[in-house]
Every structure is written in C-alpha cells, then in structure tokens.
C-alpha positions as a Markdown table, in Angstrom:
| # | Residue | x | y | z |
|---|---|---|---|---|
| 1 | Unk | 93.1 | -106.6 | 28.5 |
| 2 | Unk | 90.1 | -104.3 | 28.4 |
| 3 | Unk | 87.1 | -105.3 | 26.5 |
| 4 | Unk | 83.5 | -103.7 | 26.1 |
| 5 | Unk | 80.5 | -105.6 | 27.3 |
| 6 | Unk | 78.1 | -106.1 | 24.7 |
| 7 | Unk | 74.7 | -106.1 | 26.5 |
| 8 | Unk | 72.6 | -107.1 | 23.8 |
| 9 | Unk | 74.5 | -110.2 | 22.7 |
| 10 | Unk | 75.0 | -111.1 | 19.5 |
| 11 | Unk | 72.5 | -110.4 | 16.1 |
| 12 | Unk | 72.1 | -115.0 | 16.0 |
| 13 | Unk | 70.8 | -115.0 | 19.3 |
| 14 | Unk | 68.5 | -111.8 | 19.2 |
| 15 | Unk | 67.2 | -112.8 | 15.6 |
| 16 | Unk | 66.6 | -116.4 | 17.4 |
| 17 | Unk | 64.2 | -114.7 | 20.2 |
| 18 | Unk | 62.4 | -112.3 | 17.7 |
| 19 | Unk | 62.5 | -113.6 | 14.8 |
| 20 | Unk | 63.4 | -111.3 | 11.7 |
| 21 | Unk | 63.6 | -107.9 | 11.9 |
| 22 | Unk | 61.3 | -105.1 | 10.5 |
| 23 | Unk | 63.0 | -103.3 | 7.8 |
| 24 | Unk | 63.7 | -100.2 | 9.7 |
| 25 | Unk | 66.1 | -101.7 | 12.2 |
| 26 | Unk | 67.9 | -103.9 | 9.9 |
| 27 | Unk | 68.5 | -100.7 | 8.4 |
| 28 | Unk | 69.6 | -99.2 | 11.0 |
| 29 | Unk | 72.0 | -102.1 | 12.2 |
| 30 | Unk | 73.4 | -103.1 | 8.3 |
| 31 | Unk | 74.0 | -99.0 | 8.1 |
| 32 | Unk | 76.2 | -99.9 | 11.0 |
| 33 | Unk | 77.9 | -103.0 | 9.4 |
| 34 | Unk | 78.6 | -101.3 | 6.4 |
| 35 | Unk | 80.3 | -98.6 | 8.1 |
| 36 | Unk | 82.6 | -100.8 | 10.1 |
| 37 | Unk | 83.3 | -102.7 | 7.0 |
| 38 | Unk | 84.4 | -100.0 | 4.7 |
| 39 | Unk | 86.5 | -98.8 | 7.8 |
| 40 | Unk | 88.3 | -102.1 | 7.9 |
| 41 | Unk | 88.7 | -101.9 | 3.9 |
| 42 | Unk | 90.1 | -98.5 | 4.1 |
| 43 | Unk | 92.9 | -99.4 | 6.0 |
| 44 | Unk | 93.5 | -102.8 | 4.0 |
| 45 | Unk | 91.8 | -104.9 | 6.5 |
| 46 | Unk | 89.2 | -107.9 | 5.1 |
| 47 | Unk | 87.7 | -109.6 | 8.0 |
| 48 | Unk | 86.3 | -112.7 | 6.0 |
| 49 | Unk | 83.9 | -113.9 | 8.9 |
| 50 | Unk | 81.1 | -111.4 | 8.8 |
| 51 | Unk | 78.1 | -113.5 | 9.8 |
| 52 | Unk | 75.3 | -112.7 | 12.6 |
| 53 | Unk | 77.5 | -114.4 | 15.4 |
| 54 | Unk | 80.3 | -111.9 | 15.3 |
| 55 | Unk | 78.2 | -108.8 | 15.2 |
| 56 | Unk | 77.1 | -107.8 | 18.4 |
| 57 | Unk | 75.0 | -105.4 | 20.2 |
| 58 | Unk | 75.6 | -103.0 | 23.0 |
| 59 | Unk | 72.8 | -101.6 | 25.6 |
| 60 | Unk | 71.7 | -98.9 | 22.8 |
| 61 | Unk | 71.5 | -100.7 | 19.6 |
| 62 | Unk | 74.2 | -100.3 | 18.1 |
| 63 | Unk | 76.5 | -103.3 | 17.1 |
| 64 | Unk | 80.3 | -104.1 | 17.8 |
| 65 | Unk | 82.1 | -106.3 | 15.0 |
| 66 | Unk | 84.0 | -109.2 | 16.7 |
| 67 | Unk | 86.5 | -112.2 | 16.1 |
| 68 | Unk | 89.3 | -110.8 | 13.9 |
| 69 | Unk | 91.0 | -114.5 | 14.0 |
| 70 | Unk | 90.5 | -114.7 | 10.2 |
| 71 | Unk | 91.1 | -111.4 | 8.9 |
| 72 | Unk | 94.1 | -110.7 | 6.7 |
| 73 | Unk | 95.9 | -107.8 | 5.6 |
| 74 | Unk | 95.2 | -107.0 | 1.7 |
| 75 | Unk | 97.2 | -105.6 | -0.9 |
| 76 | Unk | 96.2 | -104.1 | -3.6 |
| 77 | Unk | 96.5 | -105.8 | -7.3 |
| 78 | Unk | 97.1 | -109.4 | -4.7 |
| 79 | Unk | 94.5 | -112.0 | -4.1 |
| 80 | Unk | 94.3 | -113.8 | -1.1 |
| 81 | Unk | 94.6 | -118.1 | -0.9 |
| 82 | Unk | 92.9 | -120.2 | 1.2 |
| 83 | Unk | 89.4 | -121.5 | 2.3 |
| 84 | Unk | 88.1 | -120.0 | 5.3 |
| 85 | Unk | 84.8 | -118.5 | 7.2 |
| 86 | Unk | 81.4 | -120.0 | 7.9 |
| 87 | Unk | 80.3 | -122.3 | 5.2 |
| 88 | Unk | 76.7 | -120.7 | 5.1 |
| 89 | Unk | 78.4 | -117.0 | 4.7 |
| 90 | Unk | 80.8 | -118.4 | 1.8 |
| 91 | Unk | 81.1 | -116.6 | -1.5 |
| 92 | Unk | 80.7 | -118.6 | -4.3 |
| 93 | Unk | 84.8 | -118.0 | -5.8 |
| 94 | Unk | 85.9 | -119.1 | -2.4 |
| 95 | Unk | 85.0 | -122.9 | -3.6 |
| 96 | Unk | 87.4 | -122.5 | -6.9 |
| 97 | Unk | 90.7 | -123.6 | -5.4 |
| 98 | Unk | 91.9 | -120.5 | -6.7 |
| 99 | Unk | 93.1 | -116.8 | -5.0 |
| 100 | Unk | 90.1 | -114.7 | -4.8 |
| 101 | Unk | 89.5 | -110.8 | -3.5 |
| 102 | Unk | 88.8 | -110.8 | 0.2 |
| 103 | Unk | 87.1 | -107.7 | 0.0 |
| 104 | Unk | 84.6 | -109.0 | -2.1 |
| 105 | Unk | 84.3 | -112.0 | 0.2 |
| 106 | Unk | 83.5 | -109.5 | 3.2 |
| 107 | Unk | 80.2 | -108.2 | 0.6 |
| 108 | Unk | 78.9 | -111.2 | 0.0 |
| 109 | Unk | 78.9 | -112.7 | 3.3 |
| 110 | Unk | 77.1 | -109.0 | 4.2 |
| 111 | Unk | 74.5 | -110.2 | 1.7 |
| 112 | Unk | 73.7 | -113.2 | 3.4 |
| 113 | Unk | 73.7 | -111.3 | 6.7 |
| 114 | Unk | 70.9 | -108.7 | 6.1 |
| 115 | Unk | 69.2 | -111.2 | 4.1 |
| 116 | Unk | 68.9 | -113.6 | 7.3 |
| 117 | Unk | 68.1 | -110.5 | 9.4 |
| 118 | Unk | 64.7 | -109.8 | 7.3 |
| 119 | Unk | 64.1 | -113.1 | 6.4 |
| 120 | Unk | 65.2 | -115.1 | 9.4 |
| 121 | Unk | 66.5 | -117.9 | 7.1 |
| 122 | Unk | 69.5 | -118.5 | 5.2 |
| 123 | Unk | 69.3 | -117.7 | 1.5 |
| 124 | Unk | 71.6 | -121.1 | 1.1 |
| 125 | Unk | 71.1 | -124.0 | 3.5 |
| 126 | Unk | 73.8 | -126.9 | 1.9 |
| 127 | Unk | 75.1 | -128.7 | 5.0 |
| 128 | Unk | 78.4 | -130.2 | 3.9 |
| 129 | Unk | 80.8 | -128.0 | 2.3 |
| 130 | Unk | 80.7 | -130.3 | -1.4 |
| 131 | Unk | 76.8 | -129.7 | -1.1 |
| 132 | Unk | 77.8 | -125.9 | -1.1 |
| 133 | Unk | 80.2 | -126.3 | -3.3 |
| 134 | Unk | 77.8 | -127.5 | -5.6 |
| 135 | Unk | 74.6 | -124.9 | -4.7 |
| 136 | Unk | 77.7 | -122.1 | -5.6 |
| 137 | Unk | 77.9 | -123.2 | -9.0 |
| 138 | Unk | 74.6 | -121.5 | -9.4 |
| 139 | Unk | 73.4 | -119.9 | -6.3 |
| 140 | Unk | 69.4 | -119.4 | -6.3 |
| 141 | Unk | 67.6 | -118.0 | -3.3 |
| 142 | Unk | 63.7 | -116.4 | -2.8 |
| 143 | Unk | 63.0 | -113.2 | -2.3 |
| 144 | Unk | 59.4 | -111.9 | -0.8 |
| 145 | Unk | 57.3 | -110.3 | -2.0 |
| 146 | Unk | 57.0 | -107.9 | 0.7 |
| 147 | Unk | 60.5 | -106.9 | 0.6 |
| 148 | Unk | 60.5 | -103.3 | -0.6 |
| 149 | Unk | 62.3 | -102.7 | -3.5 |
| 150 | Unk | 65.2 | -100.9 | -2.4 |
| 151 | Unk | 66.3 | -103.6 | 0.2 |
| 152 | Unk | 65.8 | -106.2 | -2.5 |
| 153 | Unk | 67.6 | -104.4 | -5.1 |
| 154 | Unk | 70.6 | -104.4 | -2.6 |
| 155 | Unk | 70.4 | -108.3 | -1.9 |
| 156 | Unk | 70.7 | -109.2 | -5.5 |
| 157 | Unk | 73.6 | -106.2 | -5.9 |
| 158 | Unk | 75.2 | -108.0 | -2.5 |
| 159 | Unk | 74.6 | -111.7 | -4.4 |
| 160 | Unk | 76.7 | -110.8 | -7.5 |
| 161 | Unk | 78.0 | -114.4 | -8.3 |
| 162 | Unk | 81.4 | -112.3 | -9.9 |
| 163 | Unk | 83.0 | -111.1 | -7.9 |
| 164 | Unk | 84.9 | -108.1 | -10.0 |
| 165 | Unk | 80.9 | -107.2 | -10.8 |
| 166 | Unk | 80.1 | -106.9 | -7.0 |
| 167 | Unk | 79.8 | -103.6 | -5.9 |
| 168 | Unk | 82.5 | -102.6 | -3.4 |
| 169 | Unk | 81.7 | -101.2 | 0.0 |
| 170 | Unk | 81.9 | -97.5 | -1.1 |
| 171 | Unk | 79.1 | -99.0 | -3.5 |
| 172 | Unk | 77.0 | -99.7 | -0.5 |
| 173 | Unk | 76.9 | -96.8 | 1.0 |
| 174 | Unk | 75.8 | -94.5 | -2.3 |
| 175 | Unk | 73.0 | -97.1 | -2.2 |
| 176 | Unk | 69.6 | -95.3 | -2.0 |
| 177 | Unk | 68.7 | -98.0 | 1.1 |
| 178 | Unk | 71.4 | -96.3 | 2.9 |
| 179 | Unk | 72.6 | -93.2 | 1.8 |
| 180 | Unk | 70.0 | -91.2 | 3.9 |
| 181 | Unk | 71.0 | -92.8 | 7.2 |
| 182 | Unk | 72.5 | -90.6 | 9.5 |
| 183 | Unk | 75.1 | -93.3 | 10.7 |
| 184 | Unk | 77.2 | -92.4 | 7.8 |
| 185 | Unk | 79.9 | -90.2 | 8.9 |
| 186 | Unk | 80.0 | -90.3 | 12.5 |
| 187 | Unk | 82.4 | -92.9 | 13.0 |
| 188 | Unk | 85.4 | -90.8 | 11.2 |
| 189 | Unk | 83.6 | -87.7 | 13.0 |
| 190 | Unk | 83.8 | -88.9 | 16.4 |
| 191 | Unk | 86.8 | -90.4 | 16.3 |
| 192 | Unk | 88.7 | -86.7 | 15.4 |
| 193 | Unk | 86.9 | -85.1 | 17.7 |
| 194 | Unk | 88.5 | -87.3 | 20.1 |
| 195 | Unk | 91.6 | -87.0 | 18.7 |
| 196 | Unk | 91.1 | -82.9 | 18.5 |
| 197 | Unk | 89.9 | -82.8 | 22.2 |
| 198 | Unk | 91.3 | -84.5 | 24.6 |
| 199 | Unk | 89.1 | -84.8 | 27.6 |
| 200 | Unk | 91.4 | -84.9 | 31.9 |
| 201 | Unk | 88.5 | -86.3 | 33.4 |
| 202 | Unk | 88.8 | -90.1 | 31.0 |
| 203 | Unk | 92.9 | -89.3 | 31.2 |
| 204 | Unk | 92.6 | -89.0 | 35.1 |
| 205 | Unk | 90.4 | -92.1 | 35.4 |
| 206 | Unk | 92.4 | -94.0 | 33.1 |
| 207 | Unk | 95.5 | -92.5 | 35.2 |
| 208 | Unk | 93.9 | -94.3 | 38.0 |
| 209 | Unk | 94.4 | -97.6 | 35.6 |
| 210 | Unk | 98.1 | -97.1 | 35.3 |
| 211 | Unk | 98.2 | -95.0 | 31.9 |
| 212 | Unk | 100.3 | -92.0 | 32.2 |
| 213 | Unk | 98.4 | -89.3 | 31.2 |
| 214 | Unk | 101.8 | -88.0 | 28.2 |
| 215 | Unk | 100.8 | -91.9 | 27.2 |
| 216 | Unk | 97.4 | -91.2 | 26.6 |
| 217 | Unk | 97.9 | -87.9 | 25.0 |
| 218 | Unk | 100.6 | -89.1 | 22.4 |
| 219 | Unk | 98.1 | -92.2 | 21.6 |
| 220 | Unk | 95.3 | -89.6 | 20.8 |
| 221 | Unk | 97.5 | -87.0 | 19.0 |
| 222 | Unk | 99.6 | -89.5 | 16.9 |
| 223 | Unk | 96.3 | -91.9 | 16.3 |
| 224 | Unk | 98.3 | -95.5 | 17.7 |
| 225 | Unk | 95.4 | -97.6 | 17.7 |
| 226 | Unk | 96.7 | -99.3 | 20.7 |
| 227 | Unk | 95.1 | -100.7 | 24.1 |
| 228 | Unk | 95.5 | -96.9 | 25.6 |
| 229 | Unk | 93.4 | -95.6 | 22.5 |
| 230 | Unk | 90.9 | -98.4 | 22.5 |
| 231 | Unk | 90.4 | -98.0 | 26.6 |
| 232 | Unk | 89.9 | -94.2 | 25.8 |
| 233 | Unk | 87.0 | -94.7 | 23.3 |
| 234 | Unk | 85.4 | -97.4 | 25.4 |
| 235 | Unk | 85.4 | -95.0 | 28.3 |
| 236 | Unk | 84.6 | -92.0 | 26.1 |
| 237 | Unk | 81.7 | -94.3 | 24.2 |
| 238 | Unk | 79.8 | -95.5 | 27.7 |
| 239 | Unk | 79.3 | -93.0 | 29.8 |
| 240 | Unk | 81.0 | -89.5 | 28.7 |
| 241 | Unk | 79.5 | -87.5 | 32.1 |
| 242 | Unk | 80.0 | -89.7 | 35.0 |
| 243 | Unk | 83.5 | -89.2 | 34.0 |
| 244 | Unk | 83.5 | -86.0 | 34.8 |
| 245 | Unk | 81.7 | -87.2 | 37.9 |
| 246 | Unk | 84.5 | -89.5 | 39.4 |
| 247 | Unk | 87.9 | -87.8 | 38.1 |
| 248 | Unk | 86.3 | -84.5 | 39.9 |
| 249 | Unk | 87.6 | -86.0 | 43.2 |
| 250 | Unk | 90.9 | -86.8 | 42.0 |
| 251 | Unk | 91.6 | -83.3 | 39.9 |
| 252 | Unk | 93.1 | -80.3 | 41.6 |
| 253 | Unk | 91.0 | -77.7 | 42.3 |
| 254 | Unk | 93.0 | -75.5 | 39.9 |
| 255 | Unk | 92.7 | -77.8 | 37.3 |
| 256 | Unk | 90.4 | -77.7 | 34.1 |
| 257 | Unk | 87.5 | -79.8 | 33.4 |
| 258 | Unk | 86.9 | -78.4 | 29.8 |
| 259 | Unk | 88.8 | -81.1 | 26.6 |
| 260 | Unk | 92.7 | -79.5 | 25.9 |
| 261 | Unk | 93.6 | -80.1 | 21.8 |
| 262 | Unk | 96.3 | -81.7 | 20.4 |
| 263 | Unk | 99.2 | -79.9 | 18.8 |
| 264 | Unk | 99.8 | -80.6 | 15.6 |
C-alpha cells in the first residue's frame, strides 16, 4: 500500500494551534473541498463524514480528503438509510428515522466545516445525540458581524434545514465566494494531462517498484483508478523534476526523456 504523507496534518489540529482562519485561506482551502466533493458526486460517490478531521494538509497547502469508511455509492431517484458521521457535522434529516439524500448530507456537513474554520467554534454544540436531535428540529447559530457578506451568504445557503432546497455542489461553485478562485478546474485538467502524457522517468521509477511499465500505461490510457494510477499521481504530485533526476540513471542513453501520449 502506498499512501501520501500529509505534512500539515489535519484542518482540527491546525485550527487548534491558530485559531480560525482569515477569510482568504479558508477560501482558498473550502475552494479545495468543494472541488473534491463535487468530484466524488460526479461519479456517485457521497462521503458522509466531511468534518475538519478528515481533511488534511500537505507541505504546500493544499488539503487531501481522507477516511472513505462511510461513504456509499448513490443512485439516482434512491435515498440512502441509516444514521452515520460525526454528530456535530449531522444534517438535520439525518435525525428523522427516515432515507434521506446523501449528497445533501455531504453540503451541510461542508457548512459546518468552513463555518468552524472562520469561526473556530461549532455552529451546534449538543453533546448527546437526543440533545442534537432536539437542536435539529430548529437549528439556530450566530453569525459575526465581521463576516463579509459573501461568506455569510454561503453559510446560511450551506445551512438549508431542507434538504431538496440546499443548493447542490455544482451550486457551490457558481457561488460568487468561489467562482473566481483559480482552483476550479485544475483537478479535471491535471488529471488529462496525465492521462494525455505519459511521463518514462515516473514509469521507470515506478518500474523500480515492481509496476511493468505496459501496466502503468494501460492504467493511464484506460483511466483504472487503481493503486498503479494513484502511485503515478502521488509521484507525479510531489516532486515532478527529481524524477527526471533519478530515472536518468536507469534510462538508456537512447531513450527519451520528453512525456509519450496515449492512443486513443
């Protein structure tokens, strides 16, 4: 198994040593989140435990979505049964007994998130889950008053108490807090160009793992989300030039150092 090291740790702890952050970087980090998110949605994935202690944080600053343990697989026009997350994260349907949309879920629980990043609080602090269950039934939290208005305007959006009325993550990211961010984008970029290019100096390092290099290249060209492709992007995501470094010693002399395409 190959996992990423996280540098920074996770948001809990680094909100715990600075205490909230300035508007500009929880921009900048819930840009991220909402990326990730609507990535996961896309492909019918609802990860129903977004809270501050599974987003974590690399050397550079930008975060890394964790713990999967209690996502699920959703299917259109089909709700989802069963009580589970962080009680302080909980939307308020997930208390009815009844199904409920996951996706919606994942928004609120994002609400509660960049709330506690700017506020360094919890909007709802019941302890016991009937105490919760109870504080749902008509969820009230503060807002201050030096919050601009565009980052408040997105916490009450994200605190819809119904949840066909929350906006959906597409939503988010027309929002005019976010829609200027540069973030947007460069995940589904980056991720063709590294399907579009393959790049021998990662394929001959990797080959040094034990991945055939034709195992590599049918990973990138037919997009298997596999641990071949998630060692590639790791590799590809740290350090792209001292890769070029260390499989220069390895290559033959006659061989190319420039990225070969996939054919389609």
């Amino acid at each position: 198994m190959v996992l990423e090291h996280a540098a920074g740790g996770d948001l809990v702890s680094y909100i715990g040593k600075v205490g909230h952050l300035q508007e500009e970087q929880a921009q900048h980090i819930f840009t991220q989140l909402v990326c990730v998110v609507h990535y996961c949605h896309d492909n019918g994935i609802a990860h129903r435990d977004n809270k501050l202690d599974n987003i974590l944080l690399d050397d550079k600053g930008l975060i890394k979505l964790c713990d999967f343990g209690l996502a699920t697989r959703v299917t259109p026009g089909q709700g989802t049964k069963g009580f589970c997350g962080t009680l302080d994260y909980c939307a308020p349907e997930m208390f009815s007994g009844k199904e409920y949309n996951a996706k919606a879920v994942d928004i609120w629980s994002m609400g509660v998130v960049l709330y506690t990043m700017v506020i360094a609080s919890f909007p709802f602090k019941a302890n016991t889950y009937s105490d919760m269950k109870e504080e749902m039934l008509d969820p009230k939290y503060h807002l201050p008053y030096t919050l601009s208005q565009n980052i408040a305007n997105i916490i009450v959006q994200l605190f819809t108490v119904k949840p066909e009325q929350r906006p959906k993550i597409f939503d988010m990211r027309r929002h005019q807090w976010l829609k200027t961010k540069e973030e947007f984008g460069k995940i589904t970029l980056s991720l063709e160009a590294l399907w579009n290019n393959l790049n021998p100096c990662i394929v001959v390092a990797m080959g040094r793992m034990g991945h055939h290099p034709k195992d590599i290249s049918a990973c990138l060209c037919e997009k298997k989300f596999n641990n071949i492709m998630s060692t590639y992007i790791i590799l590809n995501h740290k350090s792209p030039c001292d890769h070029y470094k260390y499989a220069a010693k390895f290559l033959p002399a006659h061989c190319s150092m420039s990225p070969s395409r996939c054919s389609h």
